[in-house]
C-alpha positions in Angstrom: -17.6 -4.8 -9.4 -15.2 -6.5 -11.6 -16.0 -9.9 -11.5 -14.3 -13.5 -12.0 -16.7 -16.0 -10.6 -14.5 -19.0 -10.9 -11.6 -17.6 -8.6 -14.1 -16.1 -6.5 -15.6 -19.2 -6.0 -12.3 -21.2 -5.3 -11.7 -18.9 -2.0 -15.7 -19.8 -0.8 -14.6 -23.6 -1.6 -11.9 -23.5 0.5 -13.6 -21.9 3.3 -16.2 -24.2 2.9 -13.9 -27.1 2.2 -12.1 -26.6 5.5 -14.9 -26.2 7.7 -17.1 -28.7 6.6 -13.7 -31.1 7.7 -14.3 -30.0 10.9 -18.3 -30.3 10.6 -18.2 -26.4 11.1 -20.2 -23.6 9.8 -18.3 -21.1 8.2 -20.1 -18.4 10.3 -19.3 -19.7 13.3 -16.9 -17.8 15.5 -15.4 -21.6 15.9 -14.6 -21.4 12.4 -12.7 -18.3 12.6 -10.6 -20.0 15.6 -9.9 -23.0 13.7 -8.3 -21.0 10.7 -6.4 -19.1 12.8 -4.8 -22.5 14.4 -4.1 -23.4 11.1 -2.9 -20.3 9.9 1.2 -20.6 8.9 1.8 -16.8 10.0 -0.2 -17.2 13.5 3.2 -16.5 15.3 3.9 -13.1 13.4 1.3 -10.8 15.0 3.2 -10.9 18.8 5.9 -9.6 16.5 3.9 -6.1 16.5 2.6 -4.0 19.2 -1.3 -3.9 19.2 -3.3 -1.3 20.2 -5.6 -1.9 23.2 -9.1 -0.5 23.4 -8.0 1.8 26.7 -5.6 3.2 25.1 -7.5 4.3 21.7 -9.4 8.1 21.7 -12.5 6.9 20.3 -13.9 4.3 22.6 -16.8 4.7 24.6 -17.0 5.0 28.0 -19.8 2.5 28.8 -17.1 -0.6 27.6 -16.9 -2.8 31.0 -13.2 -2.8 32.8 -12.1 -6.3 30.9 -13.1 -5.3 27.7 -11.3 -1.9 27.7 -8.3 -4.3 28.6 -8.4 -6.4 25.3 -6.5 -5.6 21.9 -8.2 -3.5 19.6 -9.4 -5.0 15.8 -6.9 -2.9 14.0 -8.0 -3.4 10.0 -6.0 -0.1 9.0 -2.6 -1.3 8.1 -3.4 0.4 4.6 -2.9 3.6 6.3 -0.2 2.8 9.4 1.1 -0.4 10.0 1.4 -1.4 13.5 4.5 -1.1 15.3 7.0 -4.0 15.2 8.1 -4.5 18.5 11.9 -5.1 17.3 11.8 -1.2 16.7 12.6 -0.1 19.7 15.7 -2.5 19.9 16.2 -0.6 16.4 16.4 2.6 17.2 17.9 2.3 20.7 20.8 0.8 19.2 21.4 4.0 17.3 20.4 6.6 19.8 23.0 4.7 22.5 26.0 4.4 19.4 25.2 8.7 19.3 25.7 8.9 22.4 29.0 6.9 22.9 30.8 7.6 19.4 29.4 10.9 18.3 30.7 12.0 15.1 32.4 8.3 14.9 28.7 6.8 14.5 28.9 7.9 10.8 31.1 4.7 9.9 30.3 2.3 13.2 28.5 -0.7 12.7 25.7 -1.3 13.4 24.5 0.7 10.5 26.7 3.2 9.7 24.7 6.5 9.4 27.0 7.7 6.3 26.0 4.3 4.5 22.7 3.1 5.9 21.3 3.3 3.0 22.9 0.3 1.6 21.1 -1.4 4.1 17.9 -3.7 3.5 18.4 -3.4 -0.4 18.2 -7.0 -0.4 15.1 -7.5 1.5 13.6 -4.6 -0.7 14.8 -6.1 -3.8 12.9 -9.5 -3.0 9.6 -7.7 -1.8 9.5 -5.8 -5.6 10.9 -8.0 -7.5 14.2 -5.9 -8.0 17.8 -6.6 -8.0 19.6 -4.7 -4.8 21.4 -2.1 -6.8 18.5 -1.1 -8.8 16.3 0.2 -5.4 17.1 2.1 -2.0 16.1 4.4 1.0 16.0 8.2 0.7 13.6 10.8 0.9 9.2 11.0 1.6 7.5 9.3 -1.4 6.6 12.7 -3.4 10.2 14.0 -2.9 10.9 10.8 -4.5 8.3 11.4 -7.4 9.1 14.4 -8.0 12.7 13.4 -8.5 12.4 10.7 -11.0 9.6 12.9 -12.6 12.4 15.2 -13.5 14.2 12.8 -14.9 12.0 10.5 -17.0 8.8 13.2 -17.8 11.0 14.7 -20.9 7.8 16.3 -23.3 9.0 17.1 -26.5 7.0 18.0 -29.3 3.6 16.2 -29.6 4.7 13.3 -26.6 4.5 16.0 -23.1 1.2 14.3 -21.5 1.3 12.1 -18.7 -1.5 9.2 -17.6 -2.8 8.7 -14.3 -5.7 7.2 -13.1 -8.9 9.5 -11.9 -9.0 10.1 -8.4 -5.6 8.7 -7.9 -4.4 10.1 -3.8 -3.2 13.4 -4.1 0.5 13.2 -3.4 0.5 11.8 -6.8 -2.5 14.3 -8.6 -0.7 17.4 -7.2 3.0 15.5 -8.3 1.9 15.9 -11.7 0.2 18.6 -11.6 3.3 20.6 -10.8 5.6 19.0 -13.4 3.4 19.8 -15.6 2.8 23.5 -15.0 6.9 23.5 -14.4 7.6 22.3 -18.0 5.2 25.4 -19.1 2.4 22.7 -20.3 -1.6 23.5 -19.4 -2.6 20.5 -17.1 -5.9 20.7 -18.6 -4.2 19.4 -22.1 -1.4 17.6 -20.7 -2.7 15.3 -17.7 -5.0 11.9 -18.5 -6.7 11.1 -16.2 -8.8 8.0 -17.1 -12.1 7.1 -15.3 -14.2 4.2 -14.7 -17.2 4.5 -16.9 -20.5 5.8 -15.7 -22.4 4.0 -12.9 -19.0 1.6 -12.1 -17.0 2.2 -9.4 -13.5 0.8 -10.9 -11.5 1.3 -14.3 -11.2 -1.7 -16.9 -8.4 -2.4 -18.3 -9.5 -2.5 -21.6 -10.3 1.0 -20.8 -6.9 1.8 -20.3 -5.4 0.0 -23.2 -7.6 2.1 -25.1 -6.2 5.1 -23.9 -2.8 4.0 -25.0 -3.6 3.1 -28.3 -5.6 6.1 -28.9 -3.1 8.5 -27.1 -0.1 6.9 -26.7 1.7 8.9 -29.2 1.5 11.9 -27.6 1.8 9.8 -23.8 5.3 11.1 -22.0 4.6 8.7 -18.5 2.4 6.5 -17.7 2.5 6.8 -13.7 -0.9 4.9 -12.3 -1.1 3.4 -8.5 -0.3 -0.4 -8.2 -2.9 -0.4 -5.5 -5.7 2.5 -5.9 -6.0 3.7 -2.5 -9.5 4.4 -2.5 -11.1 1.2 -4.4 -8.6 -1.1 -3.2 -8.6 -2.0 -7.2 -4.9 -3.8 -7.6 -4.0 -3.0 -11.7 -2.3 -5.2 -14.4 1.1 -3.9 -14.1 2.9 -6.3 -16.5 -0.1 -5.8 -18.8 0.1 -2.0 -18.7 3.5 -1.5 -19.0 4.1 -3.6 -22.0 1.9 -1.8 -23.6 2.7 1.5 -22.7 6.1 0.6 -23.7 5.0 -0.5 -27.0 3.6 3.1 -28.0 6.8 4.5 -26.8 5.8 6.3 -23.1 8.1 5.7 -20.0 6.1 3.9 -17.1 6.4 4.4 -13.7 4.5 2.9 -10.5 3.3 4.6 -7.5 3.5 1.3 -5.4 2.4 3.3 -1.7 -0.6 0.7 -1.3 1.1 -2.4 -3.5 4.4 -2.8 -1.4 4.6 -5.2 1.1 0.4 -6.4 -0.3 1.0 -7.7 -3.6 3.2 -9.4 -5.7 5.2 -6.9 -7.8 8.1 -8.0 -10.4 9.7 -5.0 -11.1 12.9 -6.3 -13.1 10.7 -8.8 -14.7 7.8 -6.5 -16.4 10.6 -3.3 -17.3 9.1 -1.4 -15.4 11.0 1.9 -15.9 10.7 3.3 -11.8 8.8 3.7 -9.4 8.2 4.6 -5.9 6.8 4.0 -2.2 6.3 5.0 1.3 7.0 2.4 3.7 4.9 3.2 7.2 1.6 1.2 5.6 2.1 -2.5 5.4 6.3 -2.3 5.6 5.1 -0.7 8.5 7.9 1.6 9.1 6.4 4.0 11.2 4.4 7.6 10.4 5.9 9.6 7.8 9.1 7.5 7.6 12.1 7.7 5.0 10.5 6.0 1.4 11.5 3.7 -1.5 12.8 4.3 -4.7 13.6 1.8 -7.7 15.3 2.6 -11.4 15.7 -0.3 -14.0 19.0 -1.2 -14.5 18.8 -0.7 -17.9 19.0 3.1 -17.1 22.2 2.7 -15.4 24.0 4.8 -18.0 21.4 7.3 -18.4 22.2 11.5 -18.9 22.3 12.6 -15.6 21.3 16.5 -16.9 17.8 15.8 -15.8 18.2 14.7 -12.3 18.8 16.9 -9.6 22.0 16.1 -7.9 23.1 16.3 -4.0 26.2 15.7 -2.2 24.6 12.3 -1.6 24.4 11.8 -5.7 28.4 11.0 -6.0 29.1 7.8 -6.1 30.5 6.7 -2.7 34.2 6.4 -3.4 33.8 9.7 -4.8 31.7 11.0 -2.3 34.3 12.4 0.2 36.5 13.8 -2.1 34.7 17.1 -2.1 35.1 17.7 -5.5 33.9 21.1 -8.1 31.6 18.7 -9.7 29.4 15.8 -9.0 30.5 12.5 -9.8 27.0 10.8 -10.6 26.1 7.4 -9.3 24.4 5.2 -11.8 21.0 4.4 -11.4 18.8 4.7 -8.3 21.7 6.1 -6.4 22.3 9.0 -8.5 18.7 10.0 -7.6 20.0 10.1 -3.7 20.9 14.0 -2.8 21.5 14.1 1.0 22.5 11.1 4.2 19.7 9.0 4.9 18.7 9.2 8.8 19.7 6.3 10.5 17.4 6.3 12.8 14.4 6.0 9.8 16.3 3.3 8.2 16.5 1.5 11.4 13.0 1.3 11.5 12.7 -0.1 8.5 15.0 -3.1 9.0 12.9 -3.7 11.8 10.4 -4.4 9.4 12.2 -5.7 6.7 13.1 -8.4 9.1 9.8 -10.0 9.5 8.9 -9.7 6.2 12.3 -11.9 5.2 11.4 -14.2 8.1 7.9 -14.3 6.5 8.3 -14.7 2.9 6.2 -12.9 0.8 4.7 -15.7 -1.2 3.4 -17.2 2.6 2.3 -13.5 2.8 0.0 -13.5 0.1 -1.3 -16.9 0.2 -3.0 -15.6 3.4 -3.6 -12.3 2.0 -6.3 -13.9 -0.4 -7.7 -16.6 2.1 -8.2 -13.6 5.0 -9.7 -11.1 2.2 -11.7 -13.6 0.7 -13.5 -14.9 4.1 -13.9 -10.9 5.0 -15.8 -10.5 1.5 -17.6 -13.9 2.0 -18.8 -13.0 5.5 -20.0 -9.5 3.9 -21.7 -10.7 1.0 -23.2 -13.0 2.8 -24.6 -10.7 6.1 -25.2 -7.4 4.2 -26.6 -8.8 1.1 -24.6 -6.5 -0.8 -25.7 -7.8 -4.9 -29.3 -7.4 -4.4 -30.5 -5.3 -1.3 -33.7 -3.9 -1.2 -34.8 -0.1 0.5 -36.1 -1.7 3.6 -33.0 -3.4 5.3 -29.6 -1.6 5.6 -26.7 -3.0 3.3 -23.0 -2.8 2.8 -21.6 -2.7 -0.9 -18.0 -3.7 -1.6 -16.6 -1.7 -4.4 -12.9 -3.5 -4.8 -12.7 -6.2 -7.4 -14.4 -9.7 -6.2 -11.5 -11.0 -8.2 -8.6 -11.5 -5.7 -5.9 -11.0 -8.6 -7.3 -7.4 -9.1 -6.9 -7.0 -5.4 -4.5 -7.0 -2.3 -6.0 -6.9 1.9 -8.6 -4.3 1.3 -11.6 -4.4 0.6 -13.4 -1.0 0.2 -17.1 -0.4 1.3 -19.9 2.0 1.1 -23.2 1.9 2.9 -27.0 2.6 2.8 -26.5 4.2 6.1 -24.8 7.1 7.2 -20.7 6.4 6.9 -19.5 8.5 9.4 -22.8 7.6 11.9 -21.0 3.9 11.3 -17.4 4.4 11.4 -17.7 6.3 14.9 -20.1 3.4 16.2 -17.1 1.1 15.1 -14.8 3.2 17.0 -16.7 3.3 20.1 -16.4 -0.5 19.9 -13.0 -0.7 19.4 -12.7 -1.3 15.8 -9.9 0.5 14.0 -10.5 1.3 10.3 -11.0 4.7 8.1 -13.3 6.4 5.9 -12.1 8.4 2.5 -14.1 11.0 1.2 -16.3 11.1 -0.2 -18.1 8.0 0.9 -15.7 4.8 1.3 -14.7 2.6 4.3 -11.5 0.9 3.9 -11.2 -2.1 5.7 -7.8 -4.2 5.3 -6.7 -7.1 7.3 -2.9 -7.3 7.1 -2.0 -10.8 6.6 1.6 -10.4 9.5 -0.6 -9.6 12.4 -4.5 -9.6 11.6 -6.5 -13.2 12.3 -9.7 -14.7 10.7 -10.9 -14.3 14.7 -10.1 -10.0 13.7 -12.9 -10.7 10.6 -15.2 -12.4 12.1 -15.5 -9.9 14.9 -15.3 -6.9 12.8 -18.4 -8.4 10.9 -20.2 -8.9 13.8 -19.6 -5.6 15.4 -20.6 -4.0 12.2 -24.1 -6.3 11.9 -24.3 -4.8 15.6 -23.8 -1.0 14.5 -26.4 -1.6 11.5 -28.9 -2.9 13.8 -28.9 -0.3 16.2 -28.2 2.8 13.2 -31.2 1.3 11.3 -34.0 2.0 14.0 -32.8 5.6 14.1 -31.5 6.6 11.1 -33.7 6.8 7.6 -31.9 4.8 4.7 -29.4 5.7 1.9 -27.4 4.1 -0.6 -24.0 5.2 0.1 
């Protein structure tokens, strides 16, 4: 792991600070209860529908009556946030304004489907750091990347290669794979794709400044995850794009598993654009309409590289029907058809709670919930220093919670998928990513410290009963 002892240690103080005020352990389930009375965002999770264990595929059948009745420990928010229960308010209100107005709901408050996609720039712009203009709604996430890839991935002469990080998700890998092949370029040549070195699990950044010193010449775009999906790993995004910028290569962010987790100051670092999906911790819903951000200072850019829709004119042109498409500047040029009213809908729903929230209140109990999750783990699995005859649990995301956002990503000495479906059977939500990781994020609107502590539990539960049967392996 990357490591930075002191602010590792200033989350254990607290915990420990706080409990021993209440002459607690910081083990104790008691513990867990008292951080959740004191937590500032209790109120937010009956804001969200939660999964009960009756109600999930995977539980067993031996779980008595009452305990099939209680709320699941949902910890995958980095894959689908839960739904927020305003949603259905959402999108009744625009199946029932269908069904009185018709054709007349494309300009009829409340949201307007021929404009909706003005809609929550506001609350989008303060959760990325971005002023309103400069971000919107349209499209999946790789429509979205593939769109601004056209755009700002102009290779010319030695500059045609474009940075990623190894194993990035796929949407992105296969994203860049194509623009490549598409501008006529041999991927094997043209696509970075930096690794962490041998025997560590994440990439350093002076690994990656390295890379842009030594290659930035011939660097097109710089496109790495805020968030890696699969470490939980959280890069330096001001770092990294001021110094891609200083040898000349566009950056963009793929910011799927950073929005609505981290802190991210798009305006602020010059970020050139970027992209999201918003059904994991904006939780949006599955497969929902995605987010889009240009700088500003590409307001005035050519538009001969974008590929252009009805929904590309600018709106007072939009109507008008004209030969030829009057471009809107900026992110809105990128737009090519009307946004779904009932996606956006969903969105506000969201977007809602996160205003009522505040991000900063978000993240403050972001890195108090992570950090008792990893002090709870390091502390039961004996994950530094594990020896061959008792099972253990090692976290692979930075220990550093300013390399990190909610997850923390694990891999075991026993089987993964033997303890991921003994989870399941017990009502613990969570996933597994080939080829051997367990992601485990407690979202900070609607998962408590009382969530952590029993997840912990039920996993010291699932070890002892896998480790009488099962012979060990480091995962």
């Amino acid at each position: 792991m990357n490591c930075d002892k002191p602010r590792e240690n200033l989350v254990a103080a607290e915990l420990k600070r706080r409990a021993g005020a209440q002459n607690l352990d910081v083990f104790d389930e008691d513990f867990a209860a008292l951080l959740d009375d004191e937590d500032e965002l209790r109120s937010f999770r009956e804001k969200f529908a939660y999964p009960r264990k009756e109600t999930l595929p995977e539980i067993g059948q031996n779980l008595p009556a009452e305990e099939l009745a209680e709320e699941c420990i949902y910890l995958c928010g980095n894959s689908l946030g839960l739904k927020p229960k305003s949603a259905d308010a959402h999108m009744q209100a625009q199946l029932q304004k269908w069904a009185d107005m018709g054709v007349y709901m494309h300009f009829e408050e409340p949201l307007p489907a021929a404009t909706c996609d003005r809609y929550g720039r506001e609350a989008l712009g303060r959760i990325v750091g971005a002023e309103p203009s400069s971000v919107t709604l349209m499209n999946g996430l790789t429509v979205n990347l593939h769109l601004l890839l056209c755009s700002f991935y102009q290779p010319a002469g030695d500059r045609y290669k474009i940075l990623i990080e190894g194993g990035a998700f796929p949407s992105d890998r296969y994203a860049m794979l194509s623009q490549i092949e598409l501008r006529g370029y041999d991927p094997e040549e043209a696509l970075i794709q930096i690794q962490p070195r041998a025997g560590e699990d994440l990439i350093r950044i002076e690994d990656i400044m390295e890379i842009l010193k030594e290659e930035g010449p011939s660097i097109a775009v710089v496109c790495l995850s805020g968030v890696q999906y699969y470490t939980g790993q959280k890069f330096d995004m001001e770092r990294i794009t001021w110094a891609a910028h200083a040898e000349g290569c566009v950056v963009g962010w793929d910011l799927a598993h950073a929005v609505g987790n981290v802190e991210i100051r798009l305006d602020e670092w010059g970020v050139d654009f970027a992209c999201w999906c918003t059904y994991k911790y904006l939780n949006s819903g599955p497969g929902c309409i995605a987010g889009a951000y240009v700088n500003k200072k590409h307001a005035g850019r050519s538009s001969k590289s974008q590929l252009r829709g009805w929904w590309s004119n600018k709106e007072d042109t939009r109507f008008l029907m004209q030969e030829h498409c009057d471009v809107a500047p900026g992110v809105d040029g990128f737009r090519l058809c009307n946004p779904p009213p009932f996606l956006v809908a969903l969105v506000i729903a969201s977007l809602e709670i996160f205003d009522e929230a505040g991000m900063e209140k978000i993240i403050r109990k972001q890195r108090l919930l992570t950090g008792y999750l990893e002090h709870l783990l390091l502390t039961y699995f004996n994950t530094e220093s594990s020896s061959n005859s008792k099972p253990f649990a090692r976290i692979i995301t930075p220990d550093d919670p300013a390399q990190r956002g909610c997850q923390l990503s694990l891999s075991f000495s026993l089987p993964i998928g033997r303890v991921h479906a003994e989870l399941g059977k017990r009502g613990i939500v969570c996933d597994v990513r080939q080829p051997n990781v367990m992601r485990i994020a407690p979202a900070p609107l609607y998962n408590s410290y009382s969530d952590v502590h029993k997840f912990v539990t039920s996993l010291k539960d699932v070890f002892d009963k896998l480790a009488a049967e099962t012979p060990l392996r480091e995962g």
